[in-house]
C-alpha positions, 0 to 999 in steps of 0.5 A: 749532237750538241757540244758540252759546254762549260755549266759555270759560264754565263751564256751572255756577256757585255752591257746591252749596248756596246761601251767603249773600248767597242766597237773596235774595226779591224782591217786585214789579210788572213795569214796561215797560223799554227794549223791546230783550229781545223784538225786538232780542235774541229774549230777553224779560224781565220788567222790575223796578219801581224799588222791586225795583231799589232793594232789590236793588241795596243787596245786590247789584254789578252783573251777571247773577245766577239763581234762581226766578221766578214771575208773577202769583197765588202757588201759580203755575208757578215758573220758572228764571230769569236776571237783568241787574243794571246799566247795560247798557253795551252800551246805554249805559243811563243807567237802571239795571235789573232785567231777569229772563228768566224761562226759559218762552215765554209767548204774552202780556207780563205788564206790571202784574203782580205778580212774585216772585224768589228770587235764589240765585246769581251768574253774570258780572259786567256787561260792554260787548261789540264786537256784538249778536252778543257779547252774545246769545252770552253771554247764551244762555249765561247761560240755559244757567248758570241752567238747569244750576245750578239742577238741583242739588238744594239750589237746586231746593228753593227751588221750593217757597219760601214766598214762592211759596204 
């Protein structure tokens, strides 16, 4: 059964070919983060190490942002990914994260393991939302930005990215 999405959001975002700030690579251990994305949300994330947080939040606002990811050993599967950048203001974090959903079911959690991002767009910026629903809405969405986005050639280019091999 497909997802709800949000009707009032563009399903492609971004310029045809990546502009600067992006790409922007991203280097890092996946860490065990607030344990909402598979249980409370069915949308499982990769957590960012606060180093990878750190350098990225010099470049970027908060917000949610897609790209490349790939887990574990290079020459690895590359995969389409969405990324939380904040507060999570639903939440009322007092943390901020890094949350990269990697666009793949994967049987296991990957904690301690090396991941690589390539940043190469912006999607929203960080909202509150008025229920779980809102924000499960909007972030099923987000996937739907990420995946559609990312089938334009100059972005699938960045699949075969250096810092994957």
């Amino acid at each position: 059964m497909p997802y709800e999405l949000n009707p009032d959001r563009p399903l492609i975002v971004g310029p045809e070919t990546p502009e600067s700030p992006y790409p922007h690579n991203v280097s890092g251990t996946v860490v065990s983060g607030f344990g909402r994305g598979s249980k409370e949300l069915g949308i499982p994330t990769a957590n960012l190490s606060e180093d990878a947080l750190n350098a990225m939040c010099t470049e970027f606002t908060t917000g949610v942002y897609y790209g490349w990811a790939q887990i574990g050993k290079k020459g690895s599967e590359v995969y389409p990914m969405v990324m939380s950048l904040g507060w999570n203001p639903y939440y009322k974090n007092e943390k901020r994260s890094a949350e990269v959903h990697i666009i793949h079911e994967f049987k296991d959690d990957f904690y301690g393991i090396d991941i690589r991002v390539i940043v190469l767009g912006y999607v929203r910026p960080e909202q509150n939302y008025p229920s779980l629903d809102a924000l499960i809405r909007d972030i099923r969405t987000d996937v739907e930005v990420a995946k559609t986005s990312l089938q334009r050639p100059a972005y699938q280019e960045f699949k075969q990215h250096e810092l994957f091999k």
